[in-house]
C-alpha positions as CSV (number, residue, x, y, z in Angstrom):
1,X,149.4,214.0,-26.7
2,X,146.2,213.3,-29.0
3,X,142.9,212.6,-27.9
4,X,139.9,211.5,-29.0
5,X,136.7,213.4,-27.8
6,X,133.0,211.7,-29.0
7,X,130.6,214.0,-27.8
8,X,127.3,214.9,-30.0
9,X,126.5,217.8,-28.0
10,X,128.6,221.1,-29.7
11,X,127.6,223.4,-26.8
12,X,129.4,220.7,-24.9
13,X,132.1,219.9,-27.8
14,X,133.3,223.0,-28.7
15,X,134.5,224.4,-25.4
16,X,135.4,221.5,-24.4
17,X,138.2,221.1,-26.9
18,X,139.2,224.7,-26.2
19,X,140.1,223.7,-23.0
20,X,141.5,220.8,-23.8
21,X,143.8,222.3,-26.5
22,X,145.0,224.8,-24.2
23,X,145.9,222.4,-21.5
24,X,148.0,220.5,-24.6
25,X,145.9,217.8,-26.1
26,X,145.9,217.9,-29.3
27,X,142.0,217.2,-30.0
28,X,140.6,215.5,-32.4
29,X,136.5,215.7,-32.0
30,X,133.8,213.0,-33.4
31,X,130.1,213.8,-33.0
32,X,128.7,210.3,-33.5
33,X,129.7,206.9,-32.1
34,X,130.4,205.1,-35.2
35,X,132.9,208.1,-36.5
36,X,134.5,207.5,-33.3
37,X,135.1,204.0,-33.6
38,X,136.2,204.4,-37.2
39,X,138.6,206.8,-35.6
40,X,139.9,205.2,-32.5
41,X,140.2,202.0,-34.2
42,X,143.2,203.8,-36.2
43,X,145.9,203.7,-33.0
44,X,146.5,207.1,-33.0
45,X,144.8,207.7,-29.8
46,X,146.5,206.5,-26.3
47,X,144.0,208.5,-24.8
48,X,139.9,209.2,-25.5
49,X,136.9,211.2,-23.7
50,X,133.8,209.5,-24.6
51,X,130.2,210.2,-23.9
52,X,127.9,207.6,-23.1
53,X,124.3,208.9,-24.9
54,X,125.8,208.8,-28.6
55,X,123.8,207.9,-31.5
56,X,125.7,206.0,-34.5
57,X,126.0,202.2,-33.1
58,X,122.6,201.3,-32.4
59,X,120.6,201.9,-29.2
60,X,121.5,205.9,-28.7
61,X,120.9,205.5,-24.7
62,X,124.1,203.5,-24.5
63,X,126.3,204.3,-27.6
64,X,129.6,204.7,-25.9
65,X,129.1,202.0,-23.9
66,X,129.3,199.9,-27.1
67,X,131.7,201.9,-28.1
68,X,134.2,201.7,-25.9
69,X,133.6,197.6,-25.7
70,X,134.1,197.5,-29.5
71,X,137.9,199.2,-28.7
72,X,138.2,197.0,-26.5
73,X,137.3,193.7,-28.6
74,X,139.6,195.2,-31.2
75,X,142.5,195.2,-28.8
76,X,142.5,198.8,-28.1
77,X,143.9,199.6,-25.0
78,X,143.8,203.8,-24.5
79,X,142.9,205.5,-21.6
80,X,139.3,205.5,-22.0
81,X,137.3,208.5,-19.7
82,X,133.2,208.8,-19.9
83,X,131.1,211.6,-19.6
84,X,127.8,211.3,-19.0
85,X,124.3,212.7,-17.3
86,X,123.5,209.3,-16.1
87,X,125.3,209.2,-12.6
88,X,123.6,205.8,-11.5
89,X,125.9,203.2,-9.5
90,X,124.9,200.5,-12.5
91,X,125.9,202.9,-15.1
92,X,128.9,203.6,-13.5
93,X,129.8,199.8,-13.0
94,X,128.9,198.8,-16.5
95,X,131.2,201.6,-17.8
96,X,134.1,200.4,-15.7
97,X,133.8,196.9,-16.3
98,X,133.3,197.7,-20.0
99,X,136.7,198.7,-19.8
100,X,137.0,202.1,-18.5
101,X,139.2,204.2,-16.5
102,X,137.4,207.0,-14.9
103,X,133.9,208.0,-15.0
104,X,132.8,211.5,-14.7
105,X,129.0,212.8,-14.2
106,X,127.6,216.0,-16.0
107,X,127.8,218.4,-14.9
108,X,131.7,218.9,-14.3
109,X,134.0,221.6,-14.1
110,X,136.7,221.3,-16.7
111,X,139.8,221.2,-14.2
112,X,138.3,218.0,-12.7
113,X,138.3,216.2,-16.1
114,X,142.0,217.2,-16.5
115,X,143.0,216.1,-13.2
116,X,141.0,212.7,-14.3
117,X,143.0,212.7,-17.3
118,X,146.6,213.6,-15.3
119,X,145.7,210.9,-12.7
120,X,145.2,208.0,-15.5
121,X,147.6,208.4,-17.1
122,X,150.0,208.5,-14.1
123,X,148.0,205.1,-13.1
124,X,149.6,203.7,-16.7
125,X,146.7,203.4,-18.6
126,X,149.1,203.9,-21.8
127,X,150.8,200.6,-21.7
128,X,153.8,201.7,-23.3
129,X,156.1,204.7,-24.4
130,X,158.0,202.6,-26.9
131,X,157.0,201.2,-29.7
132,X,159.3,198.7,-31.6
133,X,159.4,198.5,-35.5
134,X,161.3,197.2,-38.2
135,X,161.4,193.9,-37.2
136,X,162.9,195.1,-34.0
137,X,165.4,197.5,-35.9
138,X,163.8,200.3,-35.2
139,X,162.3,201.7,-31.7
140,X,160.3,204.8,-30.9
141,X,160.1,206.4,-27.5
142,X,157.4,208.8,-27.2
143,X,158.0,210.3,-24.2
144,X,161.8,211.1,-24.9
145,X,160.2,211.7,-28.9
146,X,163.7,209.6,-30.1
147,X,164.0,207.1,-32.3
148,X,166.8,204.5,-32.6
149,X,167.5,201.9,-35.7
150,X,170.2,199.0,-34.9
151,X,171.0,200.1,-31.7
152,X,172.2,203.8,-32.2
153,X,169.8,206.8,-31.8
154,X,169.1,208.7,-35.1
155,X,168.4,212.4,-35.5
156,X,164.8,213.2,-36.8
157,X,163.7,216.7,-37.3
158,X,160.0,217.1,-35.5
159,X,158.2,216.7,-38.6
160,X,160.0,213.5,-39.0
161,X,159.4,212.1,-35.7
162,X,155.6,213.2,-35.7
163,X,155.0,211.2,-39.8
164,X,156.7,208.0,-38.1
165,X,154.7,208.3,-35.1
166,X,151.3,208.7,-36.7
167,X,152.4,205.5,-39.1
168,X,153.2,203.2,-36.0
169,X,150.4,204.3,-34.2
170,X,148.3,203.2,-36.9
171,X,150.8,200.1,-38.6
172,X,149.5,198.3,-40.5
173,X,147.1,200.7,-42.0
174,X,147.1,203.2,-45.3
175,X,147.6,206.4,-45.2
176,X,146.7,208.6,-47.7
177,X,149.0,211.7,-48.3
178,X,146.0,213.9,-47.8
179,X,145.1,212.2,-44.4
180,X,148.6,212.2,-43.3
181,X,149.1,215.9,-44.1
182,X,145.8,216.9,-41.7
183,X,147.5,214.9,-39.0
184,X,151.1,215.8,-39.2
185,X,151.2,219.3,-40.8
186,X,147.8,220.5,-39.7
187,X,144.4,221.7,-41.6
188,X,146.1,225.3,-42.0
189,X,148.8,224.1,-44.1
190,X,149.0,225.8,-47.9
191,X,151.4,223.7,-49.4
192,X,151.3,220.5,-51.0
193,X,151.0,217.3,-50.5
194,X,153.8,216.1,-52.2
195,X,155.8,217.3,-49.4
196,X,154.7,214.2,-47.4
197,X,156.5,212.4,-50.4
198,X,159.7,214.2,-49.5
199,X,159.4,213.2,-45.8
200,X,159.5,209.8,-46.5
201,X,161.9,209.6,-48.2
202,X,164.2,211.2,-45.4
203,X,163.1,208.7,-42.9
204,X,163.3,206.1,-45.4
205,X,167.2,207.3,-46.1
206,X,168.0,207.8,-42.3
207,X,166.0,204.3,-41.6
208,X,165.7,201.8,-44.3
209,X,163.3,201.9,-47.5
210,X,161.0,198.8,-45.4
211,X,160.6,200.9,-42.8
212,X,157.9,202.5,-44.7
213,X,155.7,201.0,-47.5
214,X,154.1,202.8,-50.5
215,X,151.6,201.5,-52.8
216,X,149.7,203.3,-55.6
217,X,147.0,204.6,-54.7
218,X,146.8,203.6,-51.3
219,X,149.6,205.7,-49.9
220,X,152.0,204.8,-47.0
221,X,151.8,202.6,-44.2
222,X,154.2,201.2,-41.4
223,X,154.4,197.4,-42.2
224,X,153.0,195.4,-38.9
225,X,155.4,193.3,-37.8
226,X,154.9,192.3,-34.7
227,X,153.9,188.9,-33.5
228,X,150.8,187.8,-34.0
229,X,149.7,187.5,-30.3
230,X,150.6,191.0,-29.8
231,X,148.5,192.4,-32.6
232,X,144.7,193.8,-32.1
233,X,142.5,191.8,-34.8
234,X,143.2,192.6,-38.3
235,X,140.4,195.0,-40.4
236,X,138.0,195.0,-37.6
237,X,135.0,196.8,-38.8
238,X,131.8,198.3,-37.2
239,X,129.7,195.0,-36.6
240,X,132.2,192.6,-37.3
């Protein structure tokens, strides 16, 4: 499962997404506030470990608060768990009414924040293992990792499922071949990017060509089609 770790203290960070790694998140770390919104804002995330002292949107004493309330006003709806040195009652509140699921104090031991992260999920915190596409051709269940189009499951190789994923996480959105090959085939990969080319075009023959849009220089996106009520707002932007 990916998750989202904001936290702009390293001797924190860096451990932290050790331990994290090894317990099988696949960690994705921001040191700033406004990095992390630009990140959590792309869907990818149904899960996130935020601290609440981070410069990068504004006042630095309550950075995550803002934040986690900017998700929110975006229609964001991961699991959202603070860390934080401030253990005061109000703090607490104003993180949980902000939007929050759990709320842990510094300092913790790191098999408490996993069994935070166990126990929200189980609560349901990610709304939903399936995600519909296609104009309701297509669904993806990512707990089973299938994917079905017209009613009849279709066989994706892992690579497959994990580039249709990261689109309809983030639908709607371009993709640049370079971004999508960090996220899918890893910083350690030596080949090229073109191979993201070639992927496509096996979901796109195993799909249908709309399931997947291209543009020049833009890259590829998963179109959003889903109604409009059902949509977080469209190109929401720090300070919007």
């Amino acid at each position: 499962m990916r998750l989202l770790l904001v936290e702009d203290d390293l001797r924190i960070a860096a451990p932290l997404s050790e331990a994290l790694g090894e317990a099988g998140y696949e960690v994705t770390h921001c040191a700033d506030a406004l990095s992390g919104l630009q990140e959590g804002l792309s869907g990818l995330y149904p899960v996130m470990v935020l601290d609440v002292m981070l410069p990068g949107l504004g006042h630095e004493q309550d950075g995550g608060f803002e934040l986690a309330r900017r998700l929110r006003d975006a229609g964001n709806e991961a699991a959202l768990v603070f860390l934080t040195a401030r253990g005061e009652v109000q703090d607490r509140v104003s993180g949980l009414d902000i939007g929050a699921d759990a709320y842990l104090v510094k300092p913790f031991e790191t098999p408490e924040l996993l069994a935070t992260l166990r126990a929200t999920l189980r609560k349901g915190s990610v709304r939903s293992a399936l995600l519909a596409f296609g104009s309701g051709r297509g669904l993806l269940d990512t707990s089973a990792r299938t994917v079905r189009w017209d009613g009849a499951e279709v066989a994706v190789t892992g690579r497959e499922y994990a580039l249709l994923e990261t689109l309809l996480h983030g639908r709607g959105r371009w993709f640049t071949r370079e971004e999508l090959l960090s996220r899918v085939w890893g910083l350690d990969f030596g080949g090229e990017a073109r191979i993201v080319d070639v992927y496509v075009r096996y979901l796109r023959r195993k799909l249908a060509p709309e399931a997947i849009q291209s543009e020049r220089g833009r890259g590829y996106r998963a179109p959003d089609d889903r109604p409009s009520a059902e949509r977080p707002p469209e190109n929401r932007r720090p300070g919007a």
